[in-house]
LUMLOMAR-736728 format. One record per residue (C-alpha): residue number from 1; x, y, z. Coordinates in steps of 0.05 Angstrom, whole numbers, plus 5000, padded with zeros to 4 digits. Layout:
! residues N
(NUM (X Y Z))
...
//
This chain:
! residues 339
(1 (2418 8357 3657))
(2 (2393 8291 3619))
(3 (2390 8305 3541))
(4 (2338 8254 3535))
(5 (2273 8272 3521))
(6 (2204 8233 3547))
(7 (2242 8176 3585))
(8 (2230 8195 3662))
(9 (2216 8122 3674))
(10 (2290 8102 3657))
(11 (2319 8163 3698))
(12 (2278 8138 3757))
(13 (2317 8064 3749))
(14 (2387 8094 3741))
(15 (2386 8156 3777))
(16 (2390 8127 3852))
(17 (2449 8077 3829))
(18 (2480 8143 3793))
(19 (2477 8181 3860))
(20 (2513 8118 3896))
(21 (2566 8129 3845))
(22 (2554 8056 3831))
(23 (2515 8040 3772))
(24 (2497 7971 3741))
(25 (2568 7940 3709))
(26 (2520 7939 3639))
(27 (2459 7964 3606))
(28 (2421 7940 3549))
(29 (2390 7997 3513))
(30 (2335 7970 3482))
(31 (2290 8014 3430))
(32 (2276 8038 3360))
(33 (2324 8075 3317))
(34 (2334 8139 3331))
(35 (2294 8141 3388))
(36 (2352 8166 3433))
(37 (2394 8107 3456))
(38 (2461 8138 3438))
(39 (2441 8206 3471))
(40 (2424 8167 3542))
(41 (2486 8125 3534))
(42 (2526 8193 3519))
(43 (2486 8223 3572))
(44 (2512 8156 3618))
(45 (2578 8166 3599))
(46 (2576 8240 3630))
(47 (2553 8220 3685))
(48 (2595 8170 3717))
(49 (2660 8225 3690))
(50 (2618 8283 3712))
(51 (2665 8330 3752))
(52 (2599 8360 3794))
(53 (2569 8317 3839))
(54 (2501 8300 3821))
(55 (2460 8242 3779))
(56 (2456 8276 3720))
(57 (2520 8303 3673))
(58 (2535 8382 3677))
(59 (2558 8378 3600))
(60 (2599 8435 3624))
(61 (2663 8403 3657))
(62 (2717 8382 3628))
(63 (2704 8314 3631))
(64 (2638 8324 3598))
(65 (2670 8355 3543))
(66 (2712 8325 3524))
(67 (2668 8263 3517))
(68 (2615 8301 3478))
(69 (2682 8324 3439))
(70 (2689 8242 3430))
(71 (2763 8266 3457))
(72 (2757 8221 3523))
(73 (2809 8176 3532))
(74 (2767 8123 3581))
(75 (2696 8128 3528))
(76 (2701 8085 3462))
(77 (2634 8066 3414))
(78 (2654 7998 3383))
(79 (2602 7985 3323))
(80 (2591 7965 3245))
(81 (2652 8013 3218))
(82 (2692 8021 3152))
(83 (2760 7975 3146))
(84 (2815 8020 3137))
(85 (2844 7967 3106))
(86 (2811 7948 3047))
(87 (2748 7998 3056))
(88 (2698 7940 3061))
(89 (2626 7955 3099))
(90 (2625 7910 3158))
(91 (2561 7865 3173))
(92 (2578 7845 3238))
(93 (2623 7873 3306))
(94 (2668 7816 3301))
(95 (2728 7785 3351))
(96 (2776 7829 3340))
(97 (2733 7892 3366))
(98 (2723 7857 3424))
(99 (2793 7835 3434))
(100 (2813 7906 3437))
(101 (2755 7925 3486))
(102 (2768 7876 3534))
(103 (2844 7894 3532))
(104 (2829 7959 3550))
(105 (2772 7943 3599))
(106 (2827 7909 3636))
(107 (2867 7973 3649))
(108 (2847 8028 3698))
(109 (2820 8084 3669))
(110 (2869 8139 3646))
(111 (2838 8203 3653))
(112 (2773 8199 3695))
(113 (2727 8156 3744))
(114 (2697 8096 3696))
(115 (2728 8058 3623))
(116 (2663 8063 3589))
(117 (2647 8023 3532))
(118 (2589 8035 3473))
(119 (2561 7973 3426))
(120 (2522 8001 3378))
(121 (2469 7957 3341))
(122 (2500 7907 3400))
(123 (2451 7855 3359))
(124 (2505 7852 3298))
(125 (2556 7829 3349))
(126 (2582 7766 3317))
(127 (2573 7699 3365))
(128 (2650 7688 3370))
(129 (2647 7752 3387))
(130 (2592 7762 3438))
(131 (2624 7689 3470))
(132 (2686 7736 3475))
(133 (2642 7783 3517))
(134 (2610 7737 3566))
(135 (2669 7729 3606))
(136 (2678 7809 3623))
(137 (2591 7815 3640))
(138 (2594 7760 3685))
(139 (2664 7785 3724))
(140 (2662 7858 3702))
(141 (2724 7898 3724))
(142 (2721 7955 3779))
(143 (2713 8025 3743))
(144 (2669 7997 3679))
(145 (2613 8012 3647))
(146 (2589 7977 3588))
(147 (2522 7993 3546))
(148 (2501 7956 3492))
(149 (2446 7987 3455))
(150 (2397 7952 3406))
(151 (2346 7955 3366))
(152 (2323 7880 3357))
(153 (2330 7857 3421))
(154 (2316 7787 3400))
(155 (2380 7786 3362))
(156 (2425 7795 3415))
(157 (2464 7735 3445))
(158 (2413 7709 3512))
(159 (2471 7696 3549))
(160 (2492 7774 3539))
(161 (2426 7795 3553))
(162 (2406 7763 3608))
(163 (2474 7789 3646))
(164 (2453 7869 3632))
(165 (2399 7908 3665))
(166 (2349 7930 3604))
(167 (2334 7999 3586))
(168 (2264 8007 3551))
(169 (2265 8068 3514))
(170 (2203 8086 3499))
(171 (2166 8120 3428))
(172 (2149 8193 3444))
(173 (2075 8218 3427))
(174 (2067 8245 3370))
(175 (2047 8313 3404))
(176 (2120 8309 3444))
(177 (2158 8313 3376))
(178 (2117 8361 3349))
(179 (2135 8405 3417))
(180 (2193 8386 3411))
(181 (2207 8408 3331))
(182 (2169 8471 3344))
(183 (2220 8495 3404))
(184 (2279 8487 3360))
(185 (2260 8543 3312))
(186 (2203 8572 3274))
(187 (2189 8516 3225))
(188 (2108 8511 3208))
(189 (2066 8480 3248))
(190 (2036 8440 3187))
(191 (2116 8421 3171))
(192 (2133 8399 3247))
(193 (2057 8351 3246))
(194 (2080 8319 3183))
(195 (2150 8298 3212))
(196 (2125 8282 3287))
(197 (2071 8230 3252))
(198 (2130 8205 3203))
(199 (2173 8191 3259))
(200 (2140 8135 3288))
(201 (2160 8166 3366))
(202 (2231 8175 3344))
(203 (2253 8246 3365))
(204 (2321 8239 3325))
(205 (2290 8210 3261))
(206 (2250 8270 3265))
(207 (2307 8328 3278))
(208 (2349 8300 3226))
(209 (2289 8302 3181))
(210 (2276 8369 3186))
(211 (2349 8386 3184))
(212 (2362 8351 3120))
(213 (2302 8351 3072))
(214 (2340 8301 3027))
(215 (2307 8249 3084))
(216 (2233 8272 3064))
(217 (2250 8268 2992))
(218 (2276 8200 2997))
(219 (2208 8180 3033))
(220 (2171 8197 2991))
(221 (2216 8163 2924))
(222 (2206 8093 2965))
(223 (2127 8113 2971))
(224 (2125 8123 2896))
(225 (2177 8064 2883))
(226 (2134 8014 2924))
(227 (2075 8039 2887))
(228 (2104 8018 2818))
(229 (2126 7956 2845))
(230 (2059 7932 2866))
(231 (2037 7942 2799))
(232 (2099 7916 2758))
(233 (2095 7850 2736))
(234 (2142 7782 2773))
(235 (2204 7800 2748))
(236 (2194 7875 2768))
(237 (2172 7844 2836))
(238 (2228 7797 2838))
(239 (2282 7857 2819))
(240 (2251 7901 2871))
(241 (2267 7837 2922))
(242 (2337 7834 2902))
(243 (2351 7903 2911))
(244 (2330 7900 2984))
(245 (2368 7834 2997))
(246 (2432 7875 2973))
(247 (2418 7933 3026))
(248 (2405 7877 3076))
(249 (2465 7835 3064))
(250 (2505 7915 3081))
(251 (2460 7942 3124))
(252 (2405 7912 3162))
(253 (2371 7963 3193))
(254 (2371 8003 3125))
(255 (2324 7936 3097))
(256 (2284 7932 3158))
(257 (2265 8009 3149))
(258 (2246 8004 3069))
(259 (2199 7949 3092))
(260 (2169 7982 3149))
(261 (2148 8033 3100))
(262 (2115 7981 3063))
(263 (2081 7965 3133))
(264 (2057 8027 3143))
(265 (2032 8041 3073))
(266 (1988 7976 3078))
(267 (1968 7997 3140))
(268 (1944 8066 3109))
(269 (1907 8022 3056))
(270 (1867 7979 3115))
(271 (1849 8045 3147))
(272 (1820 8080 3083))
(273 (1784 8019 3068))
(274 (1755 8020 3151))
(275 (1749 8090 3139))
(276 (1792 8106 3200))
(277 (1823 8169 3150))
(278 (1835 8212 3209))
(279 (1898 8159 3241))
(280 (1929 8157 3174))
(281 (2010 8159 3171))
(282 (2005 8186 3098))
(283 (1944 8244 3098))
(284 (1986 8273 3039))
(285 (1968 8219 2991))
(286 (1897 8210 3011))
(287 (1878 8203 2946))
(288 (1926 8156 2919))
(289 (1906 8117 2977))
(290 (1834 8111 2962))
(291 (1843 8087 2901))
(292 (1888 8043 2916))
(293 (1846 8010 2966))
(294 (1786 8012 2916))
(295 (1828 7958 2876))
(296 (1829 7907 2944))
(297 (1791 7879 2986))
(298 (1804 7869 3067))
(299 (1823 7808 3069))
(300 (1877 7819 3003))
(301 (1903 7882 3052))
(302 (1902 7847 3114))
(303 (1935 7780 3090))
(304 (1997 7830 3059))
(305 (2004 7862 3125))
(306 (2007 7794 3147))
(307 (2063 7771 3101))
(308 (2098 7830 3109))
(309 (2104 7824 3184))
(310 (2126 7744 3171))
(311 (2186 7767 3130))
(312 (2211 7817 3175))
(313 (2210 7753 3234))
(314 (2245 7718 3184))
(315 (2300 7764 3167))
(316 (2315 7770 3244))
(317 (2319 7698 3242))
(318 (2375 7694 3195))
(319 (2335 7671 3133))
(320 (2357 7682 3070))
(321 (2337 7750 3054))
(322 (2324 7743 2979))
(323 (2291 7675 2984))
(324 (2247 7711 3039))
(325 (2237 7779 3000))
(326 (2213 7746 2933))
(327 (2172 7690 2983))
(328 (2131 7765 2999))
(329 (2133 7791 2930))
(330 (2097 7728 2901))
(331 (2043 7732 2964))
(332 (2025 7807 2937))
(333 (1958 7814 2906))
(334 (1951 7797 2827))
(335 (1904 7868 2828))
(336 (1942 7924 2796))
(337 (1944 7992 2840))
(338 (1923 8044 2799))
(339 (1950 8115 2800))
//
């Protein structure tokens, strides 16, 4: 049984390879966070170890286990980690990871039927490093699987992408996740609408969210932190900037989310003001919405959605992310947003 939920177009591509018992040497996983690329590649994982023969994993055998244990001998995830040594946050999955992969991607696997091998957030994968990769995609071993998964495809190394077959995970509806939330207990409906439009299609963003209300709470701090930035003064503006430069120069996708929720907000803003109310992502603050797009005009809201989407191209291109952060701060509106 696949885990993953609302992606019977990818099941269709792997399934008749699966039944074969000979899958593509490596997969790019391509898709938002949390929308489920470590469950399918999990879910993968299973099923080239399953013990019972079909195309999807049992998650009942002992090989199925014991990788859902993360016990399996033959099923590693390589990614950003903590260095034991020093306890440094690493940016990148540098040459050394890889070193160790491809020594073990050279041995037969120890205790069942395929060495499989996880890069998370394969798009931090340094270019010494992804160099260090090309030479195992283009003459993979017998027995491996490899699956790099990604959420900024464009970031990844085109000579490593082009040699993997691409998985396109897909957002769920919103009326999936809210399914979804409502099977897993008796949470309100009211509670389960507000995550599933949140979520942005991403069933685990959603889960976790309900699980852990510190998520929510955090939200809603950047909603009310944003807020007092767009109507702080340069330096405020400028502060703000550096303070997301430091998340992005430790974690990227941490940055790219804050200022996604800036996206959305402003996209909130342009609907109030087309009075499109009803496809709004924040319904709760309605009224804080109205009046702040009472103090813009379109073109002021549409020209920051613009910038906003420029900088986020920009930090994927390597720029310099507080150059490029303050660049956005000095494009916002001179108009305070009232409270």
């Amino acid at each position: 049984m696949w885990r993953i939920n609302g992606q019977d177009h990818i099941l269709k591509q792997i399934e008749p390879s699966l039944e074969l018992g000979q899958p593509a040497h490596a997969y790019l996983l391509v898709g938002p966070p949390h929308v489920g690329k470590m469950t399918l590649a999990l879910d993968l994982a299973q099923a080239v170890n399953c013990s019972n023969p079909s195309p999807a994993p049992c998650h009942e055998c002992l090989q199925c286990t014991r990788i859902a244990d993360g016990h399996h001998a033959d099923v590693r995830v390589v990614g950003i980690s903590q260095d034991d040594d020093d306890g440094r946050t690493r940016t990148v999955i540098g040459i050394d990871s890889i070193k160790e992969v491809l020594h073990q991607v050279s041995l037969k696997p120890y205790e069942g039927i395929f060495t499989v091998i996880i890069f998370n957030e394969a798009e931090t994968m340094s270019i010494e490093a992804a160099n260090a990769l090309l030479k195992t995609l283009e003459e993979p071993p017998n027995q491996v699987l490899l699956l790099l998964l990604t959420s900024n495809e464009d970031a990844v190394l085109t000579t490593v992408r082009s040699r993997c077959r691409r998985l396109n995970l897909l957002p769920l509806s919103k009326a999936q996740i809210e399914h979804q939330l409502e099977s897993l207990d008796k949470e309100s409906s009211n509670h389960s609408e507000r995550l599933a439009r949140l979520s942005r299609g991403c069933l685990g963003w959603a889960i976790t969210a309900r699980e852990d209300p510190r998520i929510l709470e955090e939200h809603e701090a950047q909603l009310d932190h944003l807020r007092e930035v767009c109507q702080g003064n340069l330096d405020q503006k400028f502060a703000y900037a550096s303070e997301v430069a430091t998340i992005f120069s430790r974690d990227r996708e941490t940055a790219r989310q804050i200022l996604y929720l800036w996206l959305r907000w402003w996209r909130d803003l342009l609907l109030v003001k087309e009075r499109a109310e009803d496809y709004l992502q924040y319904p709760h603050r309605l009224e804080s919405l109205r009046s702040a797009a009472s103090e813009l005009s379109t073109t002021e809201t549409v020209s920051v959605i613009k910038h906003l989407q420029e900088t986020l191209a920009s930090l994927d291109s390597n720029a310099n992310p507080r150059l490029a952060l303050e660049a956005f701060m000095v494009r916002l509106p001179r108009s305070h947003i009232k409270r």
